[in-house]
C-alpha positions as CSV (number, residue, x, y, z in Angstrom):
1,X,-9.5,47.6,160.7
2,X,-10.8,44.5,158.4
3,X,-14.4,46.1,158.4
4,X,-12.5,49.5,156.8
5,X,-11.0,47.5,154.4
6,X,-13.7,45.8,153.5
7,X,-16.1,48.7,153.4
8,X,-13.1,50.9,151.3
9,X,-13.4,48.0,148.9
10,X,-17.2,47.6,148.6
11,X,-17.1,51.6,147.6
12,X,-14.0,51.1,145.0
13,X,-16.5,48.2,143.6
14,X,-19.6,50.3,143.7
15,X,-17.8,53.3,141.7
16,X,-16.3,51.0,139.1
17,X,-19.7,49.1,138.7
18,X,-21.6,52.5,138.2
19,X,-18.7,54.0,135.6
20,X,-18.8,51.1,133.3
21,X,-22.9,51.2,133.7
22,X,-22.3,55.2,132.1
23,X,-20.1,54.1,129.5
24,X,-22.2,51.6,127.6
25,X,-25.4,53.5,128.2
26,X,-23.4,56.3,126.4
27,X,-22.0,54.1,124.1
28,X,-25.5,52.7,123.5
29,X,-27.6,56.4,123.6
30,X,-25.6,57.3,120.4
31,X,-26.4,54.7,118.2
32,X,-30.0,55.1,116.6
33,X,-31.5,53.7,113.7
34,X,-28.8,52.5,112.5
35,X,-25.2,52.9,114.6
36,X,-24.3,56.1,112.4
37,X,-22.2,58.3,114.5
38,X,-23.9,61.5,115.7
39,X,-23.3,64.8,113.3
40,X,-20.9,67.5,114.4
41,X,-21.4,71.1,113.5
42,X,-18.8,70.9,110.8
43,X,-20.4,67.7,109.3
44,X,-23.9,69.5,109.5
45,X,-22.4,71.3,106.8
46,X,-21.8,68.5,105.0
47,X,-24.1,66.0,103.2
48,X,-26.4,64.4,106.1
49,X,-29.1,61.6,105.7
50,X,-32.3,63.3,105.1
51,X,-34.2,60.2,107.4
52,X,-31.9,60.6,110.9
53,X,-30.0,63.5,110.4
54,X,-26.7,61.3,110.4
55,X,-23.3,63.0,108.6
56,X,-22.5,61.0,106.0
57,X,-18.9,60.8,105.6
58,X,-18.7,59.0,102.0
59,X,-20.7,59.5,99.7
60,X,-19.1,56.4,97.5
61,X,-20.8,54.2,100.4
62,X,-24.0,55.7,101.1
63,X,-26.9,54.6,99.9
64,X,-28.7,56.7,96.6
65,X,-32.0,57.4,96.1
66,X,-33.8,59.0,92.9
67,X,-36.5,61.5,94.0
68,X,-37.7,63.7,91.6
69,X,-35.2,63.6,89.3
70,X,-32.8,64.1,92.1
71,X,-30.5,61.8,93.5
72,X,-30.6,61.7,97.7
73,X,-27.7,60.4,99.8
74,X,-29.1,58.2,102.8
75,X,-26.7,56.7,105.4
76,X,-27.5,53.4,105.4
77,X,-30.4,50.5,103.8
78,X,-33.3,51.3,106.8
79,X,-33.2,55.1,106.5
80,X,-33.3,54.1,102.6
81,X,-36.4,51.5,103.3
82,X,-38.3,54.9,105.4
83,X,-37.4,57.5,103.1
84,X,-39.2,55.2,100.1
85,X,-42.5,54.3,102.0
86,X,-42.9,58.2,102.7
87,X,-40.2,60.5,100.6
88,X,-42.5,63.4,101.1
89,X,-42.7,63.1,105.0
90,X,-38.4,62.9,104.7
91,X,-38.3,65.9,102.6
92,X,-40.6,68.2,104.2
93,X,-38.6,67.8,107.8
94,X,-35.5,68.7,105.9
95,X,-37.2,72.0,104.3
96,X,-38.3,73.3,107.3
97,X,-35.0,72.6,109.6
């Protein structure tokens, strides 16, 4: 009987060790460059950061950049520090998606 309960126990330990292995991996996997929550189809629709593809949900806090006498919404200061050491690289993956 004790080597049930202990075996019972060592599964239950195993199955919670393994779920909260999958939840920060998942928690982890969707965080890129720079923690900005993955795009849904309806925010695809929306204004998105040219550098990771992120939704940007507010403009007013996004980071601008001029480009050819256009101004380019970026989500955050490293997809800003990319997109200016190689805007045309940026701009051409967003033309052709």
């Amino acid at each position: 009987m004790k080597k049930r309960i202990g075996y019972v126990a060592g599964v239950a330990l195993a199955a919670l060790i393994s779920t909260a292995s999958y939840t920060v991996n998942e928690a982890i996997a969707g965080a890129d460059c720079c923690g900005a929550k993955q795009a849904s189809a309806a925010e695809k629709a929306e204004t998105k950061c040219v550098v990771c593809e992120k939704a940007i949900s507010n403009k007013d806090k996004s980071v601008k950049v001029e480009h050819e006498g256009k101004t380019i919404y970026l989500c955050c200061e490293d997809c800003a520090e990319k997109f200016k050491k190689n805007p045309g690289e940026c701009m051409r993956d967003k033309e052709t998606k």
